[in-house]
C-alpha positions in Angstrom: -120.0 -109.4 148.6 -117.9 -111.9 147.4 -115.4 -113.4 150.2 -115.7 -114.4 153.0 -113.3 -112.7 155.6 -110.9 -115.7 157.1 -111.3 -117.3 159.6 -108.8 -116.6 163.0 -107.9 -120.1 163.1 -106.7 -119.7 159.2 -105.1 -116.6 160.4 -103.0 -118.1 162.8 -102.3 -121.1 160.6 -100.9 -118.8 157.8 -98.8 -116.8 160.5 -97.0 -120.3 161.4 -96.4 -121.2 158.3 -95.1 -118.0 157.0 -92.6 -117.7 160.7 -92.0 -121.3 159.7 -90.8 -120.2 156.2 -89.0 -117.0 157.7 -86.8 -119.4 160.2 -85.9 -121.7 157.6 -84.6 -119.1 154.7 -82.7 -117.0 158.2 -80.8 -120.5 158.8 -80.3 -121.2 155.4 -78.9 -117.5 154.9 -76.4 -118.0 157.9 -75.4 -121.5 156.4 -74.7 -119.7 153.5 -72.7 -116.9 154.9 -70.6 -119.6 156.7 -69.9 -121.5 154.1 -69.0 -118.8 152.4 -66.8 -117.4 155.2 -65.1 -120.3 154.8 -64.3 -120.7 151.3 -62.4 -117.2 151.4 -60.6 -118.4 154.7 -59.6 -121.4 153.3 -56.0 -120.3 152.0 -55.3 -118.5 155.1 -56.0 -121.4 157.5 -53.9 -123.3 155.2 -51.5 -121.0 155.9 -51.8 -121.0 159.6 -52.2 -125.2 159.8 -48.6 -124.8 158.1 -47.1 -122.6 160.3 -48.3 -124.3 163.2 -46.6 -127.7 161.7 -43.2 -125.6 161.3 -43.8 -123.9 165.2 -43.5 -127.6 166.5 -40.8 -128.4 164.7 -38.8 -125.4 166.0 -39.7 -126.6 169.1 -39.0 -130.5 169.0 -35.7 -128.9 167.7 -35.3 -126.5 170.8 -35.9 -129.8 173.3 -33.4 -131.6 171.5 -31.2 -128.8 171.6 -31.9 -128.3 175.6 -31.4 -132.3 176.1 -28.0 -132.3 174.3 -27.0 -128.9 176.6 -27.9 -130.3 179.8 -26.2 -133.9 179.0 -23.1 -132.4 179.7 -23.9 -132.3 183.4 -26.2 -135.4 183.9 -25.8 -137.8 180.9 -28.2 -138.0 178.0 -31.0 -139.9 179.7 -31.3 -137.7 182.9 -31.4 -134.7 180.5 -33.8 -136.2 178.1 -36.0 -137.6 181.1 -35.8 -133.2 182.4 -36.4 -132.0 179.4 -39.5 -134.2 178.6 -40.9 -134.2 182.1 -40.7 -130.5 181.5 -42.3 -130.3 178.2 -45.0 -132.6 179.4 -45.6 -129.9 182.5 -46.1 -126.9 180.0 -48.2 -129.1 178.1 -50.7 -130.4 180.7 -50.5 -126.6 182.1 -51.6 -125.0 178.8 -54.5 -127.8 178.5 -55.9 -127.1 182.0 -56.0 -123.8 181.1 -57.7 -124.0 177.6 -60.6 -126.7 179.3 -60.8 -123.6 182.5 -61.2 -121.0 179.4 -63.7 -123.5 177.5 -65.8 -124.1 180.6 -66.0 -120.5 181.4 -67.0 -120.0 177.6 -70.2 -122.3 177.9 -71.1 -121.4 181.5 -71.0 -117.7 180.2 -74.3 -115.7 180.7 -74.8 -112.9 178.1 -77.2 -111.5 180.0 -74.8 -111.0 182.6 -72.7 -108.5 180.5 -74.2 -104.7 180.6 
């Protein structure tokens, strides 16, 4: 009868180190896949981060455009002071709501959702 049966103790030891092993190859596997993910979105994000440089362009352009329009009725400096008090409306508008949208996101409880 040549071995011994192991021990409990060595039972439990070799289940931790083999969940230990199994967490560490499931987070390598997802860094990976991300990194991975990443490399094929790479030309499209390029894409996007140019089209998002050209969208404020068009619309520094549109301001200007609005500035010059309403300087016929209230010189160049009211209009310019109008047009950027509004800009700076939309803007602080749009970031309350994306921090109201980003707070939601954390606070979120997926348990919540059936």
């Amino acid at each position: 009868m040549g071995e011994e049966p192991a021990s409990i103790s060595g039972l439990f030891a070799r289940l931790a180190d083999d969940a230990g092993a199994l967490i560490r190859a499931e987070v390598e596997l997802y860094r990976a896949t991300a990194l991975h993910r990443l490399a094929l979105s790479r030309k499209g994000l390029t894409f996007i981060a140019l089209a998002l440089v050209i969208a404020v362009a068009a619309i520094c352009s549109l301001l200007v455009m609005l500035a010059i329009g309403l300087a016929r009725w209230m010189g160049p400096v009211g209009a310019g002071l109008v047009i950027c008090f509004l800009a700076l409306a939309l803007a602080g508008l749009l970031t309350k709501l994306g921090f109201d949208n980003l707070s939601n996101a954390a606070e979120d409880n997926p348990e919540a959702h059936p």
